[in-house]
N, C-alpha and C positions, 0 to 999 in steps of 0.2 A: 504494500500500500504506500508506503513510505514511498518509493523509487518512483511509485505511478506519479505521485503527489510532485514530486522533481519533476518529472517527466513534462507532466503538463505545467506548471510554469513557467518553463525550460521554452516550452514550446509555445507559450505566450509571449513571453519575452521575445523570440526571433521572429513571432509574428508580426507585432510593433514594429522592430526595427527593420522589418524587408517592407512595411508598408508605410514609411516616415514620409510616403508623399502626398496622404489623405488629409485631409481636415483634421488639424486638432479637436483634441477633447473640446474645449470653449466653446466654438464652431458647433459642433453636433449635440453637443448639451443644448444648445440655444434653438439647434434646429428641430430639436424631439428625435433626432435621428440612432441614440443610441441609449441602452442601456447604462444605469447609475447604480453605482455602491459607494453611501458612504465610510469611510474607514477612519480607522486610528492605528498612524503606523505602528508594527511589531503585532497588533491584533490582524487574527486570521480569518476571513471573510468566505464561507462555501459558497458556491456559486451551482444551483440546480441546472443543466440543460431541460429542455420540454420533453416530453413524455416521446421514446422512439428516437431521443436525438442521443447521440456518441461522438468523441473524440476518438479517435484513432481506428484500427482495425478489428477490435478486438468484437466478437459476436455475442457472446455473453446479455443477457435482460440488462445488467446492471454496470454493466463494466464502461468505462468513460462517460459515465452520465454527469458525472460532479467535479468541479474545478476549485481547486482553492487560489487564494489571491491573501499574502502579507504583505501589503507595502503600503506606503504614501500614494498622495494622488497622482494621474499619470495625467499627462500632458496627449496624449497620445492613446485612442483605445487600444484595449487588450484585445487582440484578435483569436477566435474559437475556431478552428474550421471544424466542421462535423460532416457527417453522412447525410445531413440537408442543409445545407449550407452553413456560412460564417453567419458565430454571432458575436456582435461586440460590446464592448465594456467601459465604459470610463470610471475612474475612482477617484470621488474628491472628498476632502477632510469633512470628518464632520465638525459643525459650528460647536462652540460653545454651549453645555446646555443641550447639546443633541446626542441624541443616542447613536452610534454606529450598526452599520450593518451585522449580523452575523452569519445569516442565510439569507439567498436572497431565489427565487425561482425565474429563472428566463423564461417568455414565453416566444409562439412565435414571429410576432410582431417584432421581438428584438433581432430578429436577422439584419 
């Protein structure tokens, strides 16, 4: 589980950076264009895919259904690809007084 958990962050991270020519986070926040998770750096954020969607190859019901995310907010969303397409993420602080994300479910609007 552990290595999955690398895996796919691993794998989000080289998403972002092979895609650094889209719209920043700011941009698609404003546009409704993308998925939001508030965080607090160091805390861990699960990230649900929709019912029937996966990361990677694997065939399993359950197997790449779920994404975690520890970091600060990105400038840049986090790119998912799946078996029905990309979906993507942006991560911004939460305010003062606001509670951070823990779980959050994509649906499929967020492609």
């Amino acid at each position: 589980m552990k290595a999955k958990m690398s895996l796919l962050l691993a794998s989000a991270t080289l998403s972002v950076v092979s895609h650094a020519g889209e719209p920043r986070c700011a941009e698609r926040i404003a546009q409704g264009t993308v998925a939001v998770v508030r965080v607090v750096p160091g805390m861990t954020v699960q990230i649900d895919l929709p019912p029937g969607a996966h990361v990677g190859n694997e065939e399993r019901p359950d197997s790449g259904t779920k994404v975690y995310y520890k970091g600060g907010a990105t400038q840049s969303p986090l790119i998912f690809p799946t078996n029905q397409g990309r979906y993507e993420v942006c991560a911004v602080l939460a305010k003062d007084g606001e509670q951070p994300d823990q779980h959050v479910v994509l649906s499929r609007r967020n492609r």
